[in-house]
C-alpha positions as CSV (number, residue, x, y, z in Angstrom):
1,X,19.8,11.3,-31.4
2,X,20.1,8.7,-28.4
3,X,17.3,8.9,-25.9
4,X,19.2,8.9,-22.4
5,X,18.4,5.7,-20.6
6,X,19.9,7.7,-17.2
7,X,16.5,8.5,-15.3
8,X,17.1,12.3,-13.9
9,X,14.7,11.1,-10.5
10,X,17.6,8.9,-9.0
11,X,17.6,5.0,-9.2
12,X,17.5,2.2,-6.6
13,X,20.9,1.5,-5.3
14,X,19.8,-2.4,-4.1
15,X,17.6,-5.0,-5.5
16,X,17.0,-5.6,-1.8
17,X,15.6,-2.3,-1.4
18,X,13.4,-2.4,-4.4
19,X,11.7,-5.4,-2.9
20,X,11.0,-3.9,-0.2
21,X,9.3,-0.9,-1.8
22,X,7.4,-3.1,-4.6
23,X,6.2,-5.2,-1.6
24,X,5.1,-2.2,0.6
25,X,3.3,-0.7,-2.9
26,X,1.6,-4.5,-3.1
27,X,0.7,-5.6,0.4
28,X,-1.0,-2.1,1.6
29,X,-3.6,-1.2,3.6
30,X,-6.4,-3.1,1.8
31,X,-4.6,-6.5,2.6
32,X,-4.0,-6.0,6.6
33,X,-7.2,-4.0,7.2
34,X,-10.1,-4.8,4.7
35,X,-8.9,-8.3,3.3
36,X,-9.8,-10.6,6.3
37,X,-13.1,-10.2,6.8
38,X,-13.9,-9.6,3.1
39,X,-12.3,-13.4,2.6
40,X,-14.5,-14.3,5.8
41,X,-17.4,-13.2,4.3
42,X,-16.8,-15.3,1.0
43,X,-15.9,-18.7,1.1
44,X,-13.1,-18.4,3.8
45,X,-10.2,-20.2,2.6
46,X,-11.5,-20.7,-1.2
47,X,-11.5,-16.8,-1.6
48,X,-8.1,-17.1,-0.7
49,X,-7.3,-19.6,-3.5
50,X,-9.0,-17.6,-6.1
51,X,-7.2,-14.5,-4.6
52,X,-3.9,-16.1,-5.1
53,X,-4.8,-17.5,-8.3
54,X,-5.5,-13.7,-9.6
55,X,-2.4,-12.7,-8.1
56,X,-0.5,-15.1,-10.2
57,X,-2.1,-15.3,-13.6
58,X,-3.0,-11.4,-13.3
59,X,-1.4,-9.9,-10.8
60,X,2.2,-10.9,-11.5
61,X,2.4,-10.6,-14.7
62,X,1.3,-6.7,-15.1
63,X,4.1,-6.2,-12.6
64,X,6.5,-7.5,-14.7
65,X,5.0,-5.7,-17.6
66,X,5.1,-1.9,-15.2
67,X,9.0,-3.1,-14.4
68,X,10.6,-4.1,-17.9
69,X,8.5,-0.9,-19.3
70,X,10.3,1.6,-16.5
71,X,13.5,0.1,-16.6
72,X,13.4,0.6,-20.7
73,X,12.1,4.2,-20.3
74,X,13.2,5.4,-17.4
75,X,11.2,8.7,-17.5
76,X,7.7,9.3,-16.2
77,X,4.7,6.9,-17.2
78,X,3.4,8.9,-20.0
79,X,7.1,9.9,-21.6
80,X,7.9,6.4,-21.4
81,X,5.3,4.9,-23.5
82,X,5.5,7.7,-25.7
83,X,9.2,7.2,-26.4
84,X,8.7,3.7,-26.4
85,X,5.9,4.3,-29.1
86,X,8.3,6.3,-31.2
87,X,10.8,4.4,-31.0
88,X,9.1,0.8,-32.4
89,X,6.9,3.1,-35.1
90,X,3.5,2.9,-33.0
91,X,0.7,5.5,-31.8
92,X,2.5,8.2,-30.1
93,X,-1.3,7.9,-27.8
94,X,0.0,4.7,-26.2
95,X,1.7,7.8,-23.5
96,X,-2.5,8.4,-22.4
97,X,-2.2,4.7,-21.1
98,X,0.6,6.3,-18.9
99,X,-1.5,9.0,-17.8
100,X,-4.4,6.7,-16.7
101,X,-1.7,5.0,-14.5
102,X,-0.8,8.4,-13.3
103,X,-5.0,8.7,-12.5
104,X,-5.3,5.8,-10.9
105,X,-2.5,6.1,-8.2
106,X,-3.8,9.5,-7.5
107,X,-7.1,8.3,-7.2
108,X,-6.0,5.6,-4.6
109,X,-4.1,7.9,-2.7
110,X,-7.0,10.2,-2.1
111,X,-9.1,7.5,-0.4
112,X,-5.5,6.4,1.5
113,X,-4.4,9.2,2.8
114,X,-7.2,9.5,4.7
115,X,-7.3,5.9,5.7
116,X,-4.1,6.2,7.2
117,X,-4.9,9.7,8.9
118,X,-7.5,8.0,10.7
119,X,-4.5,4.8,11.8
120,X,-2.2,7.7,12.7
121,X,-5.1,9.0,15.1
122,X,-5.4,5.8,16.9
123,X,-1.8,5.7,17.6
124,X,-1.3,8.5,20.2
125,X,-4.9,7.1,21.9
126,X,-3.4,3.6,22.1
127,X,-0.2,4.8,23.8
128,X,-3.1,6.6,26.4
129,X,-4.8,3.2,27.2
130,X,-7.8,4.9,25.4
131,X,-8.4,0.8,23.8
132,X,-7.3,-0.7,26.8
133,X,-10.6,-3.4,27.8
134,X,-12.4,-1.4,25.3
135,X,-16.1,-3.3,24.0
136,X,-16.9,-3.8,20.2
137,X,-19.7,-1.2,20.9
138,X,-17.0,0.7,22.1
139,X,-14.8,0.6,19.4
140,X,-17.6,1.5,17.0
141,X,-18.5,4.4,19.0
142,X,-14.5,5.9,19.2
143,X,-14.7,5.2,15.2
144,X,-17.8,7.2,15.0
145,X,-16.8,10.0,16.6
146,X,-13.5,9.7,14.3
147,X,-15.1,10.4,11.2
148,X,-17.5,12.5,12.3
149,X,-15.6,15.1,13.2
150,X,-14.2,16.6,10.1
151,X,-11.3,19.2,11.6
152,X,-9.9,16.2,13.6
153,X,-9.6,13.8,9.7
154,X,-8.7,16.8,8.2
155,X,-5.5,17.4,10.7
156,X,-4.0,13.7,10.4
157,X,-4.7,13.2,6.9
158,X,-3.0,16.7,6.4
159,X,-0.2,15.2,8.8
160,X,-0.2,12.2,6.7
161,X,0.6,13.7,3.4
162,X,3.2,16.2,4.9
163,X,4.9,12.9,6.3
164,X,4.4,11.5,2.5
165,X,5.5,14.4,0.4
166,X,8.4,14.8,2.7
167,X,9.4,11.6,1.5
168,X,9.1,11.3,-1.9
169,X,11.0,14.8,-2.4
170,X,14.1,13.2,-1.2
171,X,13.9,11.1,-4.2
172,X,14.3,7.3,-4.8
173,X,17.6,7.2,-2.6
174,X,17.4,9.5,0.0
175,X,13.6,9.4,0.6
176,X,12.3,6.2,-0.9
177,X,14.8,3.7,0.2
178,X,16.0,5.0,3.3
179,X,12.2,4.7,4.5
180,X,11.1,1.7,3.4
181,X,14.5,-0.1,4.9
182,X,12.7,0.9,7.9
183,X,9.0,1.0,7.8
184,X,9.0,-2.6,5.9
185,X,11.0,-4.5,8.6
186,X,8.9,-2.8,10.9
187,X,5.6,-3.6,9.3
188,X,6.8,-7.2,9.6
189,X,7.9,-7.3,13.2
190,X,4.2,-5.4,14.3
191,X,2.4,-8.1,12.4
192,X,4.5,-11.3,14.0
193,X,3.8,-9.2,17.2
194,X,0.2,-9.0,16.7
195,X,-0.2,-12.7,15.5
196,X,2.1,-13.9,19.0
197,X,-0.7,-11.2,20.9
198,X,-3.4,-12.7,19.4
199,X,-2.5,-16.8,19.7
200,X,-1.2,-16.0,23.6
201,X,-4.1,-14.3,25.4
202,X,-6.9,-14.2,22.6
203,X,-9.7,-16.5,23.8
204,X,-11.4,-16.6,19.7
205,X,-8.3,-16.7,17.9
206,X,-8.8,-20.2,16.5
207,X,-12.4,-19.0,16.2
208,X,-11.1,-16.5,13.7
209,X,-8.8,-18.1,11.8
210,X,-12.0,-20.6,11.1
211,X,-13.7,-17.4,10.0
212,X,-10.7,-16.3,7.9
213,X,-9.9,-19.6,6.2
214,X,-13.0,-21.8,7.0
215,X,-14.6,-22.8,3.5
């Protein structure tokens, strides 16, 4: 009997729209929050070559590789490779290497979730003025008080994966796409708005992209 290629959790109605989401999935928060000063830190801009280097010879490739296997299997990581598996003769425990895909996105959810409570909290205080002329000691010492106030993380990460869940219930269609045709754009206008911010009334902003791409 025929193993349904149909997946029963909805499929992208654009390739547009899959961009989008693969590229949201890709970028994250690791590349606009912890990536510029970790390249700072080593070797400026020939961290960046080595970074893009990775990207293409490593990177690229196992995307492809997550991409053909779905759009074969269309069923959740572990009951794809274990149809697969069946269906060319091999082990049916290739479906554990779905599993520890499974692992590792929950893994890296539970350290961004409450990454991106803590951005959510900032949001309302930046609409108050709260960073307004704000010091570097100053900043450290709002951070601090952050994260050390456990109730306060616990409310915006909880707020956080509310937000997320009640996304990715709505499906690929409904939920997935119809957000990230939003939140991408938007991502992309903040950042040119940010980089205009920074060149027009930063005093160090040439100092930083020495610091950034300076070998």
């Amino acid at each position: 009997m025929a193993r349904p290629t149909k997946s029963i959790h909805g499929e992208w109605t654009s390739r547009w729209a899959f961009i989008l989401a693969a590229t949201g999935s890709a970028v994250g928060l690791g590349n606009i929050w912890k990536f510029p000063y970790i390249a700072g830190e080593n070797g400026g801009g020939a961290f960046v070559l080595v970074y893009l280097l990775c990207i293409a010879i490593i990177g690229v490739p196992l995307m492809m590789a997550e991409i053909l296997i779905g759009r074969r299997g269309r069923q959740n990581p572990m009951n794809t490779l274990k149809s697969i598996a069946e269906e060319e003769g091999k082990s049916k425990h290739w479906q554990w290497l779905g599993g520890m895909g499974v692992l590792t996105g929950f893994f890296i959810l539970s350290y961004y979730s409450v990454i991106a409570g803590q951005a959510m909290a900032y949001i309302p205080r930046a609409f108050a003025g709260v960073f307004e002329g704000v010091t570097a000691d100053g900043a450290i010492s709002i951070h601090k008080a952050l994260v050390n106030d456990p109730e306060r993380l616990l409310a915006w990460h909880t707020i956080f994966m509310l937000m997320t869940v009640a996304i990715v219930i709505r499906g690929v269609q409904h939920g997935l796409e119809k957000s990230v045709r939003i939140i991408m754009p938007a991502l992309f206008i903040i950042i040119l708005m940010l980089v205009g911010y920074g060149y027009n009334t930063g005093e160090y902003f040439h100092q930083s992209m020495d610091f950034l791409f300076a070998t």
